[in-house]
MDTraj code that builds the backbone (N, CA, C; nanometers):
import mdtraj as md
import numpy as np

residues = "UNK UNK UNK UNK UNK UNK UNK UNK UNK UNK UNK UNK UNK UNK UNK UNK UNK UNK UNK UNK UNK UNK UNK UNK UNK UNK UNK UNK UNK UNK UNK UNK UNK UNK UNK UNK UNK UNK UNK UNK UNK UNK UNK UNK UNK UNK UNK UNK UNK UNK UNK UNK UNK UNK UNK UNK UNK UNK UNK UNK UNK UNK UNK UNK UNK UNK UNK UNK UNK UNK UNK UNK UNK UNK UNK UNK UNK UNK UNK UNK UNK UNK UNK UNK UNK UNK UNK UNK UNK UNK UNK UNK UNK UNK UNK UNK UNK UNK UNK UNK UNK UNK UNK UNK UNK UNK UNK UNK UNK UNK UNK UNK UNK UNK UNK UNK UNK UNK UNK UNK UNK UNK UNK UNK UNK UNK UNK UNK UNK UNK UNK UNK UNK UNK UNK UNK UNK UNK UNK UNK UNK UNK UNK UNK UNK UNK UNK UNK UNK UNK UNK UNK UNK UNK UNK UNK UNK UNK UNK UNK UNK UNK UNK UNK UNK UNK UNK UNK UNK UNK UNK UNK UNK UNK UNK UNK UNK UNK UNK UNK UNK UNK UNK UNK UNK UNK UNK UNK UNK UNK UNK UNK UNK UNK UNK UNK UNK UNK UNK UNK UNK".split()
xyz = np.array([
    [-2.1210, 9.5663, -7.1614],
    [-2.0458, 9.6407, -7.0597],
    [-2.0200, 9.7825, -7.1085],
    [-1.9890, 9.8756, -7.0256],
    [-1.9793, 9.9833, -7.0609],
    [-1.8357, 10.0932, -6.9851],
    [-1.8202, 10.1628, -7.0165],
    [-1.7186, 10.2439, -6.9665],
    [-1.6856, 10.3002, -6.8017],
    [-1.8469, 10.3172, -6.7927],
    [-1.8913, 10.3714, -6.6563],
    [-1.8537, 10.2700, -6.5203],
    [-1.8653, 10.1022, -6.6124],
    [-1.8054, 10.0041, -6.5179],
    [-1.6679, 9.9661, -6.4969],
    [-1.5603, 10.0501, -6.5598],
    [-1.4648, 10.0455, -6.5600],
    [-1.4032, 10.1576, -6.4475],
    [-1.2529, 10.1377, -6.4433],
    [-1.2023, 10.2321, -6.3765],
    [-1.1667, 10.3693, -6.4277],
    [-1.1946, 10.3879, -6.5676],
    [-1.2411, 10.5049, -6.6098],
    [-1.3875, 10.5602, -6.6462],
    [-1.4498, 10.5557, -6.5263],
    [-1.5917, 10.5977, -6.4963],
    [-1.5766, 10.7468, -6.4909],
    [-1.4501, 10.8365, -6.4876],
    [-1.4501, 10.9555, -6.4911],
    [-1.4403, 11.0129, -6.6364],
    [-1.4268, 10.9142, -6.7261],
    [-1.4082, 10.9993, -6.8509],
    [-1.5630, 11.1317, -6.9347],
    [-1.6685, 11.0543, -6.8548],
    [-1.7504, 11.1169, -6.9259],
    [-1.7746, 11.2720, -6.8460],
    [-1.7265, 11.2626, -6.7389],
    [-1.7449, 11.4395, -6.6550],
    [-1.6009, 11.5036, -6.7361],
    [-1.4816, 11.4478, -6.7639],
    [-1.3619, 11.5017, -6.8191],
    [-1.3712, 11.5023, -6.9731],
    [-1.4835, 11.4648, -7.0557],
    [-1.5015, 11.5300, -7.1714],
    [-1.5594, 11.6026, -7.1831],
    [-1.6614, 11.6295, -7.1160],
    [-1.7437, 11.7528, -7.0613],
    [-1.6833, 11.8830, -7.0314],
    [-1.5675, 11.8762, -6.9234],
    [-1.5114, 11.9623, -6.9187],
    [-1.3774, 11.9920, -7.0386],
    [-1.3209, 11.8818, -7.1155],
    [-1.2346, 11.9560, -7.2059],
    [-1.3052, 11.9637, -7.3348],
    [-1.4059, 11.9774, -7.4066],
    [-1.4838, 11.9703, -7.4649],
    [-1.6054, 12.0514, -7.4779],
    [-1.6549, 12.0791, -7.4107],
    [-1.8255, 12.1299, -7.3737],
    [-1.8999, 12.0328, -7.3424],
    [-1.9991, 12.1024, -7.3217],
    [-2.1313, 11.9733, -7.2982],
    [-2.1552, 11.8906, -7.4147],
    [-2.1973, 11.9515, -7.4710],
    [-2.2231, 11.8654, -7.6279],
    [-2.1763, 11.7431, -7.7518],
    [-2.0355, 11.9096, -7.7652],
    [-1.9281, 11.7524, -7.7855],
    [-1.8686, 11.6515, -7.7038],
    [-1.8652, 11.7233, -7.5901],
    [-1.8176, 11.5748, -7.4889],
    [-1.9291, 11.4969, -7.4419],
    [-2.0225, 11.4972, -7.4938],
    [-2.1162, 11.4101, -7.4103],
    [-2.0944, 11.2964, -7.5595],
    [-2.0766, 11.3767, -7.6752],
    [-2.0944, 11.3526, -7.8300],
    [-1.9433, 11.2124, -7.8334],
    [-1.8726, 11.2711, -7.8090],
    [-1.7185, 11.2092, -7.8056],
    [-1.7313, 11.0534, -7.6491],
    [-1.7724, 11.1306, -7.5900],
    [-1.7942, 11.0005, -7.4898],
    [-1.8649, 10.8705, -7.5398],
    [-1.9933, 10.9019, -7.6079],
    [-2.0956, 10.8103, -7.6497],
    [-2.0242, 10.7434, -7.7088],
    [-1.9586, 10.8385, -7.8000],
    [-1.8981, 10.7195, -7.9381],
    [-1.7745, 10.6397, -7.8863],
    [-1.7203, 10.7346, -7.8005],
    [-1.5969, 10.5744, -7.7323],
    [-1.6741, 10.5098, -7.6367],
    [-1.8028, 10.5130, -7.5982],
    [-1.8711, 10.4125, -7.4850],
    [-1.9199, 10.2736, -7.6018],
    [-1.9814, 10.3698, -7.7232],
    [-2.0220, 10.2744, -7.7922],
    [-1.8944, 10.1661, -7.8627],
    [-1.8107, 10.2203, -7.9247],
    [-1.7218, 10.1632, -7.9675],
    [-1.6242, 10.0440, -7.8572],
    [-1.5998, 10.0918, -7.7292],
    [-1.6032, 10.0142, -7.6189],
    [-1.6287, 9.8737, -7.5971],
    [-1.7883, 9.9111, -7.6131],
    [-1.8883, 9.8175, -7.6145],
    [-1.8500, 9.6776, -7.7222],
    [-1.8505, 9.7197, -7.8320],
    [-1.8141, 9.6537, -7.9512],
    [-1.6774, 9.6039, -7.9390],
    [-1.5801, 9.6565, -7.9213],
    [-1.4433, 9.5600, -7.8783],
    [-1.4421, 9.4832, -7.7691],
    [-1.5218, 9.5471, -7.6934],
    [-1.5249, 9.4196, -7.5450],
    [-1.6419, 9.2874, -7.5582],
    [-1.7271, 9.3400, -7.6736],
    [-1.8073, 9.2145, -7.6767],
    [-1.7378, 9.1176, -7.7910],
    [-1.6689, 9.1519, -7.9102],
    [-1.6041, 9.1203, -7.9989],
    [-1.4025, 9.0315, -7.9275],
    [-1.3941, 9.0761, -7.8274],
    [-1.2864, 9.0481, -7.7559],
    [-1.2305, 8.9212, -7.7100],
    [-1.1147, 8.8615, -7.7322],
    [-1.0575, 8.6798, -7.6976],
    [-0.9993, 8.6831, -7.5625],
    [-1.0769, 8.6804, -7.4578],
    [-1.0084, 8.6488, -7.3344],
    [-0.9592, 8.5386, -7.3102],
    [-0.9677, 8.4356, -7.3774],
    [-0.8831, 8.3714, -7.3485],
    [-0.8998, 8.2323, -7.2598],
    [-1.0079, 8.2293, -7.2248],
    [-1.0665, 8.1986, -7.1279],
    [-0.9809, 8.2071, -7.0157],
    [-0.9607, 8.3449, -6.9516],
    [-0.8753, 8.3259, -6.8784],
    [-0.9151, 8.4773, -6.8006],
    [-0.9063, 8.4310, -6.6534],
    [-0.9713, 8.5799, -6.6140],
    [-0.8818, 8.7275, -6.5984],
    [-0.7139, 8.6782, -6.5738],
    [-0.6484, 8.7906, -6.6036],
    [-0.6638, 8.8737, -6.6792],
    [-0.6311, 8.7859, -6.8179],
    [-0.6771, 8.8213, -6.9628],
    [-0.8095, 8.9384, -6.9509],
    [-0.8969, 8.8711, -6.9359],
    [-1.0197, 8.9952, -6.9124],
    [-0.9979, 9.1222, -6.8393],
    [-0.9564, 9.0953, -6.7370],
    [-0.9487, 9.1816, -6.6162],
    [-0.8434, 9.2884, -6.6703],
    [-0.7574, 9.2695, -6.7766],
    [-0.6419, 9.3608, -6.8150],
    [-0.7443, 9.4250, -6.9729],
    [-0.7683, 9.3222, -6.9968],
    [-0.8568, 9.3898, -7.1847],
    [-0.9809, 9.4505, -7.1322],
    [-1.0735, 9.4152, -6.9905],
    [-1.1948, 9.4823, -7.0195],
    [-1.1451, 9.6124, -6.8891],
    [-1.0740, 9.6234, -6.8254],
    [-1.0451, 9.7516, -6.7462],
    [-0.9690, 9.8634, -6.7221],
    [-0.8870, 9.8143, -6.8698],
    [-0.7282, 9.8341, -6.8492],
    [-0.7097, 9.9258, -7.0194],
    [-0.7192, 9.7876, -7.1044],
    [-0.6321, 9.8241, -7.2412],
    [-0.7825, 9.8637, -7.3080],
    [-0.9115, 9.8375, -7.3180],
    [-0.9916, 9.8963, -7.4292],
    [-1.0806, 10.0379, -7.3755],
    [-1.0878, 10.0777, -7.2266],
    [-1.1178, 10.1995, -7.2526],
    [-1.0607, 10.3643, -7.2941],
    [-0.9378, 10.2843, -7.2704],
    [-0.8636, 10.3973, -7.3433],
    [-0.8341, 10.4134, -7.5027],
    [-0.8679, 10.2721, -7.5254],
    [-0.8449, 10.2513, -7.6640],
    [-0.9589, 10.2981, -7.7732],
    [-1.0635, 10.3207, -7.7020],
    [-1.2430, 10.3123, -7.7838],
    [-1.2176, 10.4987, -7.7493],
    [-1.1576, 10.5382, -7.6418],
    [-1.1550, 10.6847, -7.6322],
    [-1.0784, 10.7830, -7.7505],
    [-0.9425, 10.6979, -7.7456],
    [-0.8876, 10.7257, -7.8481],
    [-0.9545, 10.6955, -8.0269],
    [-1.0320, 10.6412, -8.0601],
    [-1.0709, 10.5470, -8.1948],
    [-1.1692, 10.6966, -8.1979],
    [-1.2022, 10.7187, -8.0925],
    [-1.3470, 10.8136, -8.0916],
    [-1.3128, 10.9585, -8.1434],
    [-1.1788, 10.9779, -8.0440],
    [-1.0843, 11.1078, -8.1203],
    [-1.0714, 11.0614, -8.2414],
    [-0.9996, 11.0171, -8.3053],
    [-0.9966, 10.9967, -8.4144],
    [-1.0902, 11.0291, -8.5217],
    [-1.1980, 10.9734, -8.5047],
    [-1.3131, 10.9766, -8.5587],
    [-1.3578, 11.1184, -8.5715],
    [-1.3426, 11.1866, -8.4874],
    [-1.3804, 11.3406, -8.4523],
    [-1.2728, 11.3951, -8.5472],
    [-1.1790, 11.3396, -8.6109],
    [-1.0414, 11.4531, -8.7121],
    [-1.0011, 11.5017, -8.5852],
    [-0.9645, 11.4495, -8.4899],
    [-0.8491, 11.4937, -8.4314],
    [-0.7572, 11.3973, -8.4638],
    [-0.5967, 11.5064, -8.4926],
    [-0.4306, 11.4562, -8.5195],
    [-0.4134, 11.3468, -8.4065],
    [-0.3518, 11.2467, -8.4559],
    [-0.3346, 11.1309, -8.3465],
    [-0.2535, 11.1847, -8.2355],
    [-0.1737, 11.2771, -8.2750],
    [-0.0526, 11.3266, -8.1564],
    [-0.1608, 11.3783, -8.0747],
    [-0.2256, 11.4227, -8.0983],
    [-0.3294, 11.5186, -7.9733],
    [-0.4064, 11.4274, -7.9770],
    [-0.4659, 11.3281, -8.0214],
    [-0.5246, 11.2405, -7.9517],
    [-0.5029, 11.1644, -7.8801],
    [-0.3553, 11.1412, -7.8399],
    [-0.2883, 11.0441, -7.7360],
    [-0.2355, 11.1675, -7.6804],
    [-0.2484, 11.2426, -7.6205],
    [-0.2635, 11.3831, -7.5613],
    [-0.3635, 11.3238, -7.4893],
    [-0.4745, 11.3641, -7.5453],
    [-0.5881, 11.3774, -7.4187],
    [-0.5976, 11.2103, -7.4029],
    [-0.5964, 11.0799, -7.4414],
    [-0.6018, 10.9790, -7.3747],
    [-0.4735, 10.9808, -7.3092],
    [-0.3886, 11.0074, -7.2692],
    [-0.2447, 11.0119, -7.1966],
    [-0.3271, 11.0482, -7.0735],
    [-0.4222, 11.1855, -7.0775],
    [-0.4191, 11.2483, -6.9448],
    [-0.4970, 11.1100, -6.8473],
    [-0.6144, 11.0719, -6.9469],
    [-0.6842, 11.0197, -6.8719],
    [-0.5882, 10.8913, -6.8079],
    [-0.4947, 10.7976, -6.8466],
    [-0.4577, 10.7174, -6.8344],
    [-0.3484, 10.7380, -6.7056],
    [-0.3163, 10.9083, -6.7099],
    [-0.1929, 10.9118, -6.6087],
    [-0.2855, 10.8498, -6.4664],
    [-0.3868, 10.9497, -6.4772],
    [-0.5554, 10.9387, -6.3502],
    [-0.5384, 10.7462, -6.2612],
    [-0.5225, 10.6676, -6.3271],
    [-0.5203, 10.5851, -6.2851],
    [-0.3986, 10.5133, -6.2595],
    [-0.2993, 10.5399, -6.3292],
    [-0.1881, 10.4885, -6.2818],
    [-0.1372, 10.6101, -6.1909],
    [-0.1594, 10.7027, -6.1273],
    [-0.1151, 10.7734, -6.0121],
    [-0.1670, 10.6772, -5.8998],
    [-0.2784, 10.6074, -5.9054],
    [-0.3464, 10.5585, -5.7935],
    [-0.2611, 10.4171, -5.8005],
    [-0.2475, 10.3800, -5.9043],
    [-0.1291, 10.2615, -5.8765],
    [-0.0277, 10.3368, -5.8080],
    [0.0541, 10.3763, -5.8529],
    [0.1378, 10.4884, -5.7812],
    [0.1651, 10.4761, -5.5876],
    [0.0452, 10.5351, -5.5670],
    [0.0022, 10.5611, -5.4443],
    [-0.0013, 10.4409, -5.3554],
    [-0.0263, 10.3341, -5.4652],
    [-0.0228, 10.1981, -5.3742],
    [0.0961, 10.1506, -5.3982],
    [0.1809, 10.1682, -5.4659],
    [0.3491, 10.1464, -5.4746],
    [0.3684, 10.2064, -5.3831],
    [0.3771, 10.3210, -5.3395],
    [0.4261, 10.3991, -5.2570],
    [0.4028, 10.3356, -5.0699],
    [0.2761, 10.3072, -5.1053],
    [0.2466, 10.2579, -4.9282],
    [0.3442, 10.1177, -4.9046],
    [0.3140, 9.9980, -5.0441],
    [0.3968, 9.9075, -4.9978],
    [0.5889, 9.9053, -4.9814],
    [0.6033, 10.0191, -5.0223],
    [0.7756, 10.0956, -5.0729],
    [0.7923, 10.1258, -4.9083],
    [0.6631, 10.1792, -4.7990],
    [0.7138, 10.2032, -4.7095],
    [0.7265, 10.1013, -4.6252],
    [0.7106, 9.9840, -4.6271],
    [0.6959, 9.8684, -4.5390],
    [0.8475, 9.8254, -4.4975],
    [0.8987, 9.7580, -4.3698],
    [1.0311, 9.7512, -4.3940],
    [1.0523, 9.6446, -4.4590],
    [1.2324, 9.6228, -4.5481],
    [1.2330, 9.5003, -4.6289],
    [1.1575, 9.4972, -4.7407],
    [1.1161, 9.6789, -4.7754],
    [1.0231, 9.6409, -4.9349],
    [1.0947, 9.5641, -5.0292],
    [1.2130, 9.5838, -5.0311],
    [1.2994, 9.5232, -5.1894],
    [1.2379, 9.3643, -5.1589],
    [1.2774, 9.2975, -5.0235],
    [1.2701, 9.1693, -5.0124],
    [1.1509, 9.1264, -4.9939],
    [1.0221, 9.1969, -4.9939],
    [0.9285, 9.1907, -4.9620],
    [0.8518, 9.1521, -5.1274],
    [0.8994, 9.2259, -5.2047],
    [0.8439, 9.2618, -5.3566],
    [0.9472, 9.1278, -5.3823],
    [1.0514, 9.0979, -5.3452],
    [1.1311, 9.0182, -5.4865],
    [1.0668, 8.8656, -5.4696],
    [1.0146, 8.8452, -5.3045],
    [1.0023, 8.6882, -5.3281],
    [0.8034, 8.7138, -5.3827],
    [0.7599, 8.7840, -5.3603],
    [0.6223, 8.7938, -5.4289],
    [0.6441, 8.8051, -5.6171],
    [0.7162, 8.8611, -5.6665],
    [0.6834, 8.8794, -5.8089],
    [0.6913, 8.8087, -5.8912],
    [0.7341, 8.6545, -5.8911],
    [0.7225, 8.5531, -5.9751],
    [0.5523, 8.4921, -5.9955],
    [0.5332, 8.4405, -5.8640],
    [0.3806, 8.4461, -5.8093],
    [0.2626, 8.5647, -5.8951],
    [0.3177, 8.6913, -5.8810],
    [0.2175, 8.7848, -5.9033],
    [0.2490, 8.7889, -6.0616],
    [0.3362, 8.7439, -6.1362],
    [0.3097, 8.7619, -6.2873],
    [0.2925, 8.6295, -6.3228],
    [0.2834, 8.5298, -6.2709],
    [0.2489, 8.3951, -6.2990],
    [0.1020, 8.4055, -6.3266],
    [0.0172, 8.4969, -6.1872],
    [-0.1386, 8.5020, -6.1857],
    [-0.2043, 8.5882, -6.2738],
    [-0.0970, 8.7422, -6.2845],
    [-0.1777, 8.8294, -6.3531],
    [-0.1200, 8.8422, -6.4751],
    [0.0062, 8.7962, -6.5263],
    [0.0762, 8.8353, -6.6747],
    [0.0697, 8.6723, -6.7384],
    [-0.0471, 8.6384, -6.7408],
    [-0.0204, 8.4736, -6.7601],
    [0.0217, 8.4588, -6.9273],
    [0.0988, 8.3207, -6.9285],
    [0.1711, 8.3308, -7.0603],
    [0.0730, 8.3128, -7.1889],
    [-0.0106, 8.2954, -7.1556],
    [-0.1584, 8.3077, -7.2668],
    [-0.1513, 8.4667, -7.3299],
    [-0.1103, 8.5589, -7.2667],
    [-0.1041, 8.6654, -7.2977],
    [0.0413, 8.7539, -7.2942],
    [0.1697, 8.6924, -7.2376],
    [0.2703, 8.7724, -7.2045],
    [0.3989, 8.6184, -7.2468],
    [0.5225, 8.6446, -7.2344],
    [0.5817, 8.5603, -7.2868],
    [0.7060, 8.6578, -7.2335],
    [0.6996, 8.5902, -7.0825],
    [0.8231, 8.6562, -7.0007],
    [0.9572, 8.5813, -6.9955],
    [1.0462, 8.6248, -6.9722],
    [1.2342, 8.5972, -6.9995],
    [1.2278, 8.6328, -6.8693],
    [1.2950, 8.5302, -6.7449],
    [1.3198, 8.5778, -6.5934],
    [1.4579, 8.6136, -6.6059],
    [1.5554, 8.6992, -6.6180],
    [1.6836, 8.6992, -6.6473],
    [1.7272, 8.7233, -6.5188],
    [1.7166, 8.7741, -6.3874],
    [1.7420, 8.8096, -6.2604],
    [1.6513, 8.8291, -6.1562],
    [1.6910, 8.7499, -6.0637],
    [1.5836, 8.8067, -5.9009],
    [1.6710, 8.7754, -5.8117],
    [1.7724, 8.8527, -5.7821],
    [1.8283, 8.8351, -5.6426],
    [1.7789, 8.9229, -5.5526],
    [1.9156, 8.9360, -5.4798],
    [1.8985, 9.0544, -5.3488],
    [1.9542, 9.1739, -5.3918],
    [1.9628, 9.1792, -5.5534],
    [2.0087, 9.3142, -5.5490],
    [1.9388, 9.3848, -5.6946],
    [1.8838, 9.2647, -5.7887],
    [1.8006, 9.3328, -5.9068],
    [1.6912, 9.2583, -5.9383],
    [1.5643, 9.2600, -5.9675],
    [1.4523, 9.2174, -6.0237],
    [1.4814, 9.2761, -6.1984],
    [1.5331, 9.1457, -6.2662],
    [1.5072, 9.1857, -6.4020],
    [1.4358, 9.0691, -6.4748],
    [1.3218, 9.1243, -6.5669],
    [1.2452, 9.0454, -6.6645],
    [1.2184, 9.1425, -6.7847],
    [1.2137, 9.0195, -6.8988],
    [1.1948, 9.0455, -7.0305],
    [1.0806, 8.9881, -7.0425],
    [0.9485, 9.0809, -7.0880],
    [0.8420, 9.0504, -7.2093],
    [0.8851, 9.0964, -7.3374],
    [0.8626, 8.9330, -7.4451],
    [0.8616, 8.9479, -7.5214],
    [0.7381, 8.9171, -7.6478],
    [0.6262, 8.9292, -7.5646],
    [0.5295, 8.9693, -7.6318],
    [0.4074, 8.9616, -7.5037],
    [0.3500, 9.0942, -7.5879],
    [0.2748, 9.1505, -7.4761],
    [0.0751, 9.1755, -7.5141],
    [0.0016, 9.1299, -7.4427],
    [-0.0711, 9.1441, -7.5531],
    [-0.1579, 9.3165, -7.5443],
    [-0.1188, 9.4042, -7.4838],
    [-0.1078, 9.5352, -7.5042],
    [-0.0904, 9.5581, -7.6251],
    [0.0415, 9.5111, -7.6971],
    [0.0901, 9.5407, -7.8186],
    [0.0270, 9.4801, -7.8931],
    [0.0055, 9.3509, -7.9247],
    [-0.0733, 9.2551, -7.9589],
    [-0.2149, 9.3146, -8.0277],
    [-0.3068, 9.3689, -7.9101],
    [-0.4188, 9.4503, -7.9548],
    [-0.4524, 9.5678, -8.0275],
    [-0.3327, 9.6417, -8.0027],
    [-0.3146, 9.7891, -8.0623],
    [-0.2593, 9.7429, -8.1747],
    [-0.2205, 9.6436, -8.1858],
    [-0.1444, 9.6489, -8.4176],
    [-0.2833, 9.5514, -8.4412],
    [-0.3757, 9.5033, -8.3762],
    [-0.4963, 9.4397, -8.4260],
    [-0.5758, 9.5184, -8.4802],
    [-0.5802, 9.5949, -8.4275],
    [-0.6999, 9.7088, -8.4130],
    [-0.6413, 9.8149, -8.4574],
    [-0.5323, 9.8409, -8.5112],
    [-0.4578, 9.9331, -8.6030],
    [-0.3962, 10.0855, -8.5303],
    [-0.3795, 10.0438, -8.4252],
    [-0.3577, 10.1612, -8.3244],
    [-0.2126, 10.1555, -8.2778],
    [-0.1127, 10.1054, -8.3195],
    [-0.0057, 10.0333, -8.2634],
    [0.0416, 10.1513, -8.1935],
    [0.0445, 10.3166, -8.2509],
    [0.1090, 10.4206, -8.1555],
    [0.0718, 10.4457, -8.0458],
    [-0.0639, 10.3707, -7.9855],
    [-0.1310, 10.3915, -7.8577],
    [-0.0771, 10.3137, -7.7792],
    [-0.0013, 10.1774, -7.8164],
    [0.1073, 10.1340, -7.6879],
    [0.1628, 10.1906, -7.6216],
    [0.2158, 10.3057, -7.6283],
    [0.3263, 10.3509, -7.6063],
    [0.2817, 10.4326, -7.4690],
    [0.1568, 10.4517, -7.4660],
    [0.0329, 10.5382, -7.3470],
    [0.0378, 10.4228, -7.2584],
    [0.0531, 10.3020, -7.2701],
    [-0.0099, 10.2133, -7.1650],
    [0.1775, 10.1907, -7.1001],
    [0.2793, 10.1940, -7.1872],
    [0.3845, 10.1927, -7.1866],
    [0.4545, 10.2875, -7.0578],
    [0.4203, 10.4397, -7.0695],
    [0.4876, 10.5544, -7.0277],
    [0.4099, 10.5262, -6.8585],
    [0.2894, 10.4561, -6.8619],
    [0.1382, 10.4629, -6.7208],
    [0.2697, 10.3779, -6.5988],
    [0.3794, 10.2675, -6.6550],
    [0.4477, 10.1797, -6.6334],
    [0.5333, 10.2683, -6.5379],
    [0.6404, 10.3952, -6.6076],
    [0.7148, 10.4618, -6.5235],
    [0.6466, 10.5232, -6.4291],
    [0.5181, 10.6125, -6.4358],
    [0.4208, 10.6783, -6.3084],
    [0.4091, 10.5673, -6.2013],
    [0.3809, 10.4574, -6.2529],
    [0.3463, 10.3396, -6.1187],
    [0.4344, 10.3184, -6.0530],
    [0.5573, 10.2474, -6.1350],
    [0.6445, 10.1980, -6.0940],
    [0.7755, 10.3260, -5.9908],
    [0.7162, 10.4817, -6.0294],
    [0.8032, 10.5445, -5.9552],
    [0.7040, 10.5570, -5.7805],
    [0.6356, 10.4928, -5.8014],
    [0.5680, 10.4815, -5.6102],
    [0.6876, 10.3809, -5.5002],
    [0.7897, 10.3472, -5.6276],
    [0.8635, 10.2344, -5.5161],
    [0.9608, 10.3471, -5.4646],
    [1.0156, 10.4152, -5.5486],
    [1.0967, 10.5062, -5.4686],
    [1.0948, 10.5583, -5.3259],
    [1.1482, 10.5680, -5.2244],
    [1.3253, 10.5565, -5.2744],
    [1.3966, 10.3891, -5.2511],
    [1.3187, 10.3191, -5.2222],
    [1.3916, 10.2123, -5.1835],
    [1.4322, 10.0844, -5.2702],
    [1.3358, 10.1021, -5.3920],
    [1.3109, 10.0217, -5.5376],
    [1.3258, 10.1225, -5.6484],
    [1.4656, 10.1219, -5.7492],
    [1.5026, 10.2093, -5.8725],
    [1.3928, 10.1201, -5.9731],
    [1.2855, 10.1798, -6.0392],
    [1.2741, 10.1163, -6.1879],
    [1.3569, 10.1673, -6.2932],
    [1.3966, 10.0429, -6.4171],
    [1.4532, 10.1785, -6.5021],
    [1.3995, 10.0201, -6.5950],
    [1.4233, 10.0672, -6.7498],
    [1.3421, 10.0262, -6.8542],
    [1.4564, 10.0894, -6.9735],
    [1.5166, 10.0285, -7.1103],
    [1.5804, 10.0802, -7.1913],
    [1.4649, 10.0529, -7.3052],
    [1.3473, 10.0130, -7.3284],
    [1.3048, 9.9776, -7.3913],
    [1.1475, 9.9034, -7.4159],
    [1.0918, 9.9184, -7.5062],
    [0.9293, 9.8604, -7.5150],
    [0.9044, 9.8137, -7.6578],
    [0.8302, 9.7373, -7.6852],
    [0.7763, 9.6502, -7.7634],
    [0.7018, 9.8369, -7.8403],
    [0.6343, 9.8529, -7.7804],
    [0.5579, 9.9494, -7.7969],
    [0.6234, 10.0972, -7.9166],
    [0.7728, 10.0941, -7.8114],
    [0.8079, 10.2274, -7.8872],
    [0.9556, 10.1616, -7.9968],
    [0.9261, 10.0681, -8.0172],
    [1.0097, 9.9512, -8.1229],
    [1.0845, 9.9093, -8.0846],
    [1.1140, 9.8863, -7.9687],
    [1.2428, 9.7585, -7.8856],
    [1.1883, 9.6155, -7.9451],
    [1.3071, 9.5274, -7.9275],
    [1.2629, 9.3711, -7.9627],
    [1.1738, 9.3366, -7.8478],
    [1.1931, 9.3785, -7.7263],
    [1.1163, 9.3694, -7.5998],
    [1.1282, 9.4483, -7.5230],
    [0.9968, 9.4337, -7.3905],
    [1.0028, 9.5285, -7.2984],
    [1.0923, 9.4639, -7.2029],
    [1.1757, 9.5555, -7.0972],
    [1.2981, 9.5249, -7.0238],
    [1.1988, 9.6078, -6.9160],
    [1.2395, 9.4961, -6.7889],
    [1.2011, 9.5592, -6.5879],
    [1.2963, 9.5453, -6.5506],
    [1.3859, 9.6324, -6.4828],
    [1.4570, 9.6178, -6.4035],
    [1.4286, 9.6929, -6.2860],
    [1.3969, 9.6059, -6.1714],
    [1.3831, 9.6982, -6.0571],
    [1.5267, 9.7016, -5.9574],
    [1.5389, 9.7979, -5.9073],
    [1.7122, 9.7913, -5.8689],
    [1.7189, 9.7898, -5.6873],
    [1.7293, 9.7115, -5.6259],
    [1.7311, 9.7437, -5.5042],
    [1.8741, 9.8904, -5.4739],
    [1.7416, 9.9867, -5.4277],
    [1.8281, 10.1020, -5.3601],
    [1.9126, 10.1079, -5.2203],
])
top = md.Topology()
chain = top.add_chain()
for i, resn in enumerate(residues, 1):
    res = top.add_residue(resn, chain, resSeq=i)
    for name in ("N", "CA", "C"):
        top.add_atom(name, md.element.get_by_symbol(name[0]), res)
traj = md.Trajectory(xyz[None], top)
């Protein structure tokens, strides 16, 4: 598999342009190749969420970043330019928060769906959720292990959580105004766990 089949199929025209031709065609290869190698090397789990989050989600940003690296670029500026690419797709989550935020009854609309929707897509093979609240007035859950985090201290990258971490507030602000997210904390940026609280507005 390759990069191009992912939802960051734009990275190789956006190294091009922050880069040149050369080195970005140079810098692309090597996170397409490296890519390649974690997604064929990769434990889904047998489980198709699992995939669907490690092969579209958590390793092309991760083989982009390994690639900076590789190039002697400072990690801070290398989660710089994988940040940008990562905002790119969670705006489009975003956008689809936003359409279902306008529906009437979004709060009640989202609260009786989200047990269901992290049952299918955060399955406990990979996530290890705490339901602490779902009424009519807060959606709160605790992950306490995530395998975001999981992969990035595997693969020795643990400061790159924190990119897939921040993609969380861009999405999650499409509910506005009618759904508050707020978050004190992530696995990622050294909380014991990540905290959701969505707040009916």
């Amino acid at each position: 598999m390759r990069i191009n089949e992912t939802p960051f199929a734009f990275l190789l025209d956006d190294c091009i342009k922050e880069f040149g031709e050369e080195k970005g065609r140079k810098i692309y290869q090597k996170a397409d190749d490296i890519f390649s190698k974690l997604e064929a090397a990769a434990d889904y789990k047998d489980n198709d969420a699992i995939r669907e989050h490690i092969q579209m989600k958590l390793l092309p940003p991760m083989a982009y970043y390994k690639a900076l690296l590789a190039e002697d670029y400072d990690k801070d500026v290398a989660l710089d330019f994988v940040s940008k690419e990562t905002r790119k797709t969670a705006e489009k989550k975003k956008a689809a928060m936003a359409k279902m935020a306008r529906l009437p009854f979004a709060y009640s609309i989202y609260r009786m769906g989200v047990k269901k929707f992290m049952m299918k897509n955060f399955p406990s093979v990979g996530w290890k959720t705490e339901w602490v609240r779902c009424d009519g007035k807060e959606i709160h859950f605790n992950l306490h292990s995530c395998i975001y985090w999981d992969m990035c201290r595997k693969y020795d990258c643990p400061e790159l959580c924190t990119v897939y971490c921040e993609n969380d507030n861009i999405s999650f602000s499409g509910l506005l105004p009618k759904i508050q997210f707020e978050r004190s904390g992530t696995l990622g940026s050294g909380a014991g766990y990540c905290d959701f609280h969505f707040r009916k507005a």
